[in-house]
Structure formats: structure tokens, C-alpha cells
N, C-alpha and C positions, 0 to 999 in steps of 0.2 A: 562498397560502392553504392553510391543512389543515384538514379535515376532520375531528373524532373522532366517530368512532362511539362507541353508547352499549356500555358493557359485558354481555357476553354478545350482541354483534349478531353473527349470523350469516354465513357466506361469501355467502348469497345475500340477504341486506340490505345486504351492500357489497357486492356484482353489483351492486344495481338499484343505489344512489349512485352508484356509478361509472357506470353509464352515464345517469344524469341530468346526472352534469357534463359528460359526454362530449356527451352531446345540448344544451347551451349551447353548444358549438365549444370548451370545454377539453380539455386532456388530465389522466388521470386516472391515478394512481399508490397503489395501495395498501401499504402499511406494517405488516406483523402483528408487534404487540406480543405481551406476556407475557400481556396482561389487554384488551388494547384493541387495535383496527385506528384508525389512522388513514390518511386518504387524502390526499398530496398535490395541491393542485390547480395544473399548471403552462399554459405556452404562454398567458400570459392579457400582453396588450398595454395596461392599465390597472390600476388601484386595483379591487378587486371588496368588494363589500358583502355583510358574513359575512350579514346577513339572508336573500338570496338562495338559502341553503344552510342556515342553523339549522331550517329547516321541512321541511328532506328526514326522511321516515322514518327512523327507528333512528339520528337524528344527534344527535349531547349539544352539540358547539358548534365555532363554523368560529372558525379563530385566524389573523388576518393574520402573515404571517413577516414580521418584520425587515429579512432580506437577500435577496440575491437568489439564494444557495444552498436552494432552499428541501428539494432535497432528503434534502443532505447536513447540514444545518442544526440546532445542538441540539434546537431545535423540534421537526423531523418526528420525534422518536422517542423514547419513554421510557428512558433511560439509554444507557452507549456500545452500539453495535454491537462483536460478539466474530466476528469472521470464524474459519471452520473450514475448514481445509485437511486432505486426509486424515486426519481424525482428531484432528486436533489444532488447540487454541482459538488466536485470537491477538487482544488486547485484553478493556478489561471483567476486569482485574488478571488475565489470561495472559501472561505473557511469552514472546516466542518470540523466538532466536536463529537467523541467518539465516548462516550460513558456508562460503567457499568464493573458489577461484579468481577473478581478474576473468577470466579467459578457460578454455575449455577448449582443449587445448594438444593432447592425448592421452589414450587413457583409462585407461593406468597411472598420469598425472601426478592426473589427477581423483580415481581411485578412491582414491589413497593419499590423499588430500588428506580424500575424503570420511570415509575410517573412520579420519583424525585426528581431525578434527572432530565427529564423531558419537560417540568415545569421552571427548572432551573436555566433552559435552554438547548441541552444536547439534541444532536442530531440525529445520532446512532447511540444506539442499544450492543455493547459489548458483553461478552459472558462466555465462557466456556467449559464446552462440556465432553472435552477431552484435554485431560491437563497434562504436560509431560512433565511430571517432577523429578527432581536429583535423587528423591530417595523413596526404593521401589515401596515403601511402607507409606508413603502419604499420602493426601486424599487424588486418586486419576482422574474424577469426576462422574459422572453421571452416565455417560456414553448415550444415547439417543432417544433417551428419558430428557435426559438435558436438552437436546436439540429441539425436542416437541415442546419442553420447557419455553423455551425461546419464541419459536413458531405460536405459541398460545399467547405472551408475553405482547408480542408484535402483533396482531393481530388487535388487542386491547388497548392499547397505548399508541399505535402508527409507525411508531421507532422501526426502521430496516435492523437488522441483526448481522451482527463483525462475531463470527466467532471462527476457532482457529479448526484446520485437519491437520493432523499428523501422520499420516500415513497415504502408499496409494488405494487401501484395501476401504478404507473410511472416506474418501476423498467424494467421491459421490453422493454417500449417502448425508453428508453435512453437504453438498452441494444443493440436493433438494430442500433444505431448510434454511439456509444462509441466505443474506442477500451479498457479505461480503464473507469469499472463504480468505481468513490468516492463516500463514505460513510461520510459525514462530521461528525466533532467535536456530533454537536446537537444529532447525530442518532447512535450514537457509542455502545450503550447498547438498541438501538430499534430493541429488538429480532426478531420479527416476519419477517424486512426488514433482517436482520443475515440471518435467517434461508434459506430467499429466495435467496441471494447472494450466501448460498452456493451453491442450485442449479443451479446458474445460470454459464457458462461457458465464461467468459469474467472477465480478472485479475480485484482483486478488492483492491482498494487504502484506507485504511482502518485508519481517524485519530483518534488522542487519544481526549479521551472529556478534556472537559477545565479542569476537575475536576477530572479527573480517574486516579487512581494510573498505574503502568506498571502491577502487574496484573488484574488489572481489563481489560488494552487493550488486553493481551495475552489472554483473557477468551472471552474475543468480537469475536477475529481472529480466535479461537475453536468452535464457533457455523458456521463459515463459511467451516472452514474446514471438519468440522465434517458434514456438506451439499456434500460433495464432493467436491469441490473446494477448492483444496492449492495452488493456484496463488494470493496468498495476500504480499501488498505491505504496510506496517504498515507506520506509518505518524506522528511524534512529530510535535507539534503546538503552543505550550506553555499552560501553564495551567494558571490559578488564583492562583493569593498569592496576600496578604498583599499591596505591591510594584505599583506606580503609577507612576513611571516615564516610562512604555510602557503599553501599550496596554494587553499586556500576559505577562509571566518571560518563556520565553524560556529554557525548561530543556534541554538543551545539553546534562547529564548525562545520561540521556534514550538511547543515542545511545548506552554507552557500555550496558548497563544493558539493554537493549534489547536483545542485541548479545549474551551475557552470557546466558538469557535463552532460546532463541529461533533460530532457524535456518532461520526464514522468515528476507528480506532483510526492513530496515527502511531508509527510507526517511526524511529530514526537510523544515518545512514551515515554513522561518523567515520572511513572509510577514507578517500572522496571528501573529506569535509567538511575533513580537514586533508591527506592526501597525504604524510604523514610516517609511519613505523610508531612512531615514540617518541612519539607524543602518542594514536596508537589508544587505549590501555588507558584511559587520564587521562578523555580524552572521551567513552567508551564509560561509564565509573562513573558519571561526569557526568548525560549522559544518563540514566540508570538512575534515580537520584535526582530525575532534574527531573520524570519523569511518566513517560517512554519508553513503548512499549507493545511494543517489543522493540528490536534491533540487525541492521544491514547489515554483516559486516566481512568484510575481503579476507584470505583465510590462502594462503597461497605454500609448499611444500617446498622451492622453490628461488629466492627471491626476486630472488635476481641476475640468472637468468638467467631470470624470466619475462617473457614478451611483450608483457606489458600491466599496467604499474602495479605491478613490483615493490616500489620505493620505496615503498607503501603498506601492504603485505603481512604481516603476523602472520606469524612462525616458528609450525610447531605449539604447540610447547611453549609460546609467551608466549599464545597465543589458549587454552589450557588454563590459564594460571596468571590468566588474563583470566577465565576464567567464575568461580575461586574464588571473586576480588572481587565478582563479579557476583551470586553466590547470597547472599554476605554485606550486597548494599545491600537486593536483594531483598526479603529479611526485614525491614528495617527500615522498607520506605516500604510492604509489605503486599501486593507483589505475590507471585506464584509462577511459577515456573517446570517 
């Protein structure tokens, strides 16, 4: 259920709602719009009767939701959410570009990597320095040598830093160093790390598992919201099917049908999503075109001989001749970058 307050209600006319619903045994979620608050109403075990609620003070009208995202839901909120990261918008026609290492390695191999990428145009500085790989023998990463990695990196260059947690025991400690914590593919329905990202105040990049339908990711993004935190930035990456000539099948279709149910901005990863560097460029335009609300991609100095997912990896130079094309769809479907 949601709640709209009438226009011009005040923060302490949605205090008392809120705790009117609160005093029924709901929980109570406020939403401040441009022009309006709305209050989600969640933790409800039945069907609830807007009547119930059209007679609370300063309220204009209770709207059942549809799905069971109620917070992430196009409903709760008048037009998309624009998440901001230092400074900088991302969704709600901002385009942000996200580039960088899959791992931190060193922080020569970083730094150059970074003021490729930052002169090439990116926004964000990616890199991680806790890897969960398939096979317990490959490289894990760095663990918080990496993260200082990053924080030194950023610091040099400006780039905000995306890098991922995987656990709840780590979740903090990359919180102090992140400006955006990922939640990758593997951890995407590991509730208990959900639940702590809700509480945690630092925007969370949240991708789809290899295997999850779109609602199953919109129900991922509801236990973080439903934490407190709706600074989430959803992430297609390709899922498994059938199909062996990549890596993943990149569902492009998830961008509309993302949009369709949800107000939260989504990003694409066509490094993961194909695994090939000669389809990056292809699918990244792609994206761009379909709706995208920015890109995940992997850029390498040395792609042969990096740790993790060279095979994936933009040479600088092609990840610079890649934003050209980038600024050129841009214009045309009306975003900016």
C-alpha cells in the first residue's frame, strides 16, 4: 500500500502517518518526492483496505501496489530515482560510465588504468579487491591492501570508487572505503549481506545473478530498501542459457522491463555479460540505445597478463574510441553524459 500525502504536507504531518501506521503493527517508509511525500506501507501479512488510511490527516489517497516490490516499485515514487555519488547524478537521463580493472593488482597497474579512463571520459573508477572466483585456486584479490589501493587511486585521479563486498563480516570495512559498495551476481539473493546493505548508507550497485529472473532482482533490491537504503543502482550482466558462443547472453530486454516496473536506475555489464573484448564495444552502444542508465566495463593495460578476466578487458585506447560512439548515441536517445 502507499500512502500520498496531500501536497504541501508537512514533515510533521508525515511524523504523525507514519506513526499511525506504525501504531496498526505496520511498518512505515517515507518517500519525499519533488511536490509530494509518499509513505510506503510494508510488513503487512494480507490485502489492507485503502479506507483504513484515506481518513488519516494530510492524506489525499492510499493506492494498493501491484507487486510485491512495493518499495522499489514505479508506484512508490513520481518519476525514476537519480542516485548521486560524489557529486555526480546517475539515472533520470544522467548517464554515468563506470571503468576500471576487474581486480586491483597494484597501485601503479590501477592508477594508470585510472587516469586512462578518466581521460577517456569515465565517471567511476571500478576495481576489486575481493574477487569471488569459481575456482578456490585463482587469484581472490588483495583484501584491504586493495581497498587502500583504491582510496589512494581516488584520491589522485577524483574518480569515486565501485567496488564490490561479499560478505557481512567485510561489508563495513569496504564501506569505509567505497563510494559505491557492489553486490555481485553470486551474492544477489545472500539475504543476511541484503539486509545489511540496507543499513548501510553508501549507494549500493546491486547485479542480477546469472540465473535470476527480473523479479527475483526487484525482490533483492526490496530487502535493501526495505533496510533503509534506496540508493540502489540495479546491474544486468547476462544470465546463462543454452548459447556458447559468449560467455553470458546479455538480456538487453531487462532494461525496458526493468523501467516498466521499477523507478530505480539500471546500469550494463557487457564485459561479464559476454566475456569477449570484441563484442564490449557492440553491446555497450547497444545498451546505450536500449534505455541504459550507464555501463560496467572492464579496461586492462595489460590484458594478457591480468589476474582476472583479461579475456574481457578493453585496451585503453578501444575503451576511449568506445565512449566516442557512446556520446554520439547519447545525443540521439536524449541522455547526457
Amino acid at each position: 500500500m502507499l500512502i500520498v500525502m496531500e501536497d504541501g504536507a508537512s514533515e510533521e504531518d508525515v511524523a504523525r502517518v507514519v506513526a499511525q501506521i506504525e501504531a496498526m503493527g505496520y511498518r512505515a517508509h517515507p518517500i519525499a518526492g519533488t511536490t509530494r511525500t509518499t509513505v510506503a506501507v510494508t510488513a503487512v501479512q494480507g490485502p489492507l483496505n485503502p479506507a483504513d488510511f484515506e481518513g488519516l490527516a494530510r492524506v489525499k489517497e492510499a493506492i494498493p501496489v501491484s507487486q510485491p516490490w512495493t518499495l522499489v516499485s514505479r508506484e512508490a515514487r513520481v518519476g525514476p530515482t537519480q542516485v548521486t555519488v560524489a557529486g555526480r547524478a546517475l539515472g533520470a537521463g544522467r548517464l554515468a560510465i563506470i571503468a576500471g580493472p576487474c581486480a586491483v593488482e597494484s597501485h601503479e597497474q590501477t592508477a594508470a588504468i585510472a587516469r586512462a579512463v578518466k581521460a577517456a571520459g569515465a565517471h567511476f573508477l571500478r576495481g576489486g579487491a575481493y574477487k569471488p572466483r569459481t575456482s578456490p585456486y585463482s587469484f581472490q584479490g588483495l583484501g584491504e591492501e586493495g581497498l587502500k589501493i583504491l582510496a589512494r587511486v581516488r584520491e589522485e585521479t577524483g574518480l569515486p570508487v565501485v567496488t564490490e563486498a561479499m560478505d557481512t563480516e567485510t561489508l563495513d570495512m569496504v564501506a569505509d572505503y567505497a563510494d559505491v559498495i557492489q553486490i555481485g551476481t553470486r551474492s544477489m539473493q545472500n539475504f543476511p549481506l541484503l539486509r545489511k546493505a540496507g543499513r548501510c548508507r553508501r549507494p549500493i550497485l546491486l547485479k542480477r545473478g546469472m540465473s535470476a529472473t527480473i523479479e527475483e532482482l526487484l525482490m533483492s533490491a526490496e530487502y535493501i530498501a526495505a533496510g533503509g537504503n534506496q540508493q540502489i543502482i540495479l546491474c544486468e550482466r547476462g544470465i546463462r542459457t543454452f548459447a556458447a558462443h559468449t560467455r553470458c547472453t546479455l538480456d538487453l530486454s531487462a532494461i525496458p522491463a526493468v523501467k516498466a516496473r521499477s523507478h530505480l536506475p539500471i546500469i550494463v555489464d557487457p564485459s561479464h555479460g559476454t566475456g569477449r573484448r570484441d563484442m564490449v564495444r557492440f553491446l555497450s552502444r547497444a545498451a546505450i540505445a536500449a534505455g541504459a542508465d550507464g555501463l560496467l566495463v572492464e579496461v586492462h593495460n595489460d590484458p594478457d597478463h591480468a589476474l582476472s578476466d583479461g579475456a574481457q578487458s578493453l585496451l585503453p585506447d578501444q575503451f576511449a574510441g568506445m565512449m566516442d560512439e557512446i556520446r554520439a548515441i547519447a545525443r540521439v536517445v536524449g541522455m547526457t553524459l
